[in-house]
C-alpha positions in Angstrom: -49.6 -41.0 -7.4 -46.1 -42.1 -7.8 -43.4 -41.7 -4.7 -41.1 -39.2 -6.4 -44.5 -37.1 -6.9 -45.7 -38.1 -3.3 -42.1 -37.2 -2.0 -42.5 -34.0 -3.8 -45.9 -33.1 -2.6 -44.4 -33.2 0.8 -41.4 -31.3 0.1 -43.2 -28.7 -1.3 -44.8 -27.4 2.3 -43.8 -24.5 4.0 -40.4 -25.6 6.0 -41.2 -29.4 5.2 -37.6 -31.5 5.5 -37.1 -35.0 5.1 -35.5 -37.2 7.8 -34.8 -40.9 7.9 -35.3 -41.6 12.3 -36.7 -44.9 11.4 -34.1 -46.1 9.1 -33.3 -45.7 5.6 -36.4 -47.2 4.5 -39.0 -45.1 5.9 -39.2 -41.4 5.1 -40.8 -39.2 7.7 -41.6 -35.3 7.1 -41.3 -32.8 9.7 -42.2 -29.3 9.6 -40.3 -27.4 12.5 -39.1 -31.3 13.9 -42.7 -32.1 14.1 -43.8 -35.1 11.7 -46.7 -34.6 9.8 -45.7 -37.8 7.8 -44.2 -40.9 7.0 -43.9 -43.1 4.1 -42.4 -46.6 3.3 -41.4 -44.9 -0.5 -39.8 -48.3 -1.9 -43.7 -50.3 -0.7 -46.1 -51.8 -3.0 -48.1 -50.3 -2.8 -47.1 -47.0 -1.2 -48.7 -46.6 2.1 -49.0 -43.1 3.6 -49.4 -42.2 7.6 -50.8 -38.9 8.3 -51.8 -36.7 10.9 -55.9 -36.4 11.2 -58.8 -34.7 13.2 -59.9 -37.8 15.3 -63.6 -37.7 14.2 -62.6 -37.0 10.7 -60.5 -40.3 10.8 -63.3 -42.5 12.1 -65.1 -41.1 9.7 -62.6 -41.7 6.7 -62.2 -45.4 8.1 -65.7 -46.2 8.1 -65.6 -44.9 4.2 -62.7 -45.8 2.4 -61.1 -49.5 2.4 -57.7 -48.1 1.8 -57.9 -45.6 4.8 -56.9 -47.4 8.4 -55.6 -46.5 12.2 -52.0 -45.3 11.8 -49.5 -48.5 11.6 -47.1 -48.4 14.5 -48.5 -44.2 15.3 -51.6 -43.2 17.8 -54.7 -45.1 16.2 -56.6 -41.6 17.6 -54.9 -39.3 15.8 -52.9 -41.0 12.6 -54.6 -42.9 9.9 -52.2 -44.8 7.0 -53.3 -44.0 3.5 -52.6 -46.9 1.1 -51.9 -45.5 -2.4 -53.4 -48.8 -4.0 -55.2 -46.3 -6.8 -59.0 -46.5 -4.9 -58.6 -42.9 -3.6 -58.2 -39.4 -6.1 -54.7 -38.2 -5.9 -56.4 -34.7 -5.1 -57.9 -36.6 -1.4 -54.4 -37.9 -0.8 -53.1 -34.1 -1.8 -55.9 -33.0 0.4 -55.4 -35.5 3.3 -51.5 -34.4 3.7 -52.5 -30.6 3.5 -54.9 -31.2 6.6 -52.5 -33.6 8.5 -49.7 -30.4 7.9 -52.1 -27.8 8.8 -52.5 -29.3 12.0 -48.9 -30.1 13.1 -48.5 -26.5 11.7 -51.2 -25.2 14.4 -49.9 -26.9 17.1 -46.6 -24.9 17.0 -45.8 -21.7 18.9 -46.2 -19.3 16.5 -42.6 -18.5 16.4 -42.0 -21.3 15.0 -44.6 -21.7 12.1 -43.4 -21.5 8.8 -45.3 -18.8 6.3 -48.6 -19.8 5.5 -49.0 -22.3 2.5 -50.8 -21.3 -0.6 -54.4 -22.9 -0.6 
């Protein structure tokens, strides 16, 4: 996975925007001004931070190299992703759908964009 197509794949949630608060270089998505990720899209190689269920991340840690505690985020909650190739683009796909789903849950419901096709 490319950035453009990662960059797309994040656009394409429900009420996803784009925002720069960390500087140009780092791209963070929000749904509703919640992030649900962030991405260094000029790195080599791409590295992804995204929301995750905290047993699920110890779990994905413990599995996969390319999976670690969130850079610079709440190790409990945030894992960053690096795109070096070793993980299916459809995990990564999978990965941000999850870390979205749950910034989406925490929201008052008035505030939750329509439900995203599954």
């Amino acid at each position: 996975m490319d950035r453009h197509e990662l960059k797309a794949r994040c656009l394409a949630l429900p009420g996803a925007q784009e925002e720069f608060p960390f500087g140009d270089e780092v791209s963070v998505f929000k749904v509703s001004g919640k992030m649900f990720a962030a991405c260094h899209l000029d790195g080599e190689p791409l590295q992804l931070s995204l929301k995750c269920d905290p047993e699920l991340a110890v779990q994905l840690r413990a599995s996969y190299p390319a999976i670690a505690p969130g850079y610079h985020l709440n190790k409990r909650h945030w894992n960053t992703v690096t795109l070096d190739g070793s993980l299916p683009d459809q995990m990564v796909t999978d990965l941000l759908g999850d870390s979205y789903d749950l910034v989406v849950a925490s929201l008052p419901k008035p505030r939750r964009p329509a439900a995203r096709p599954q």
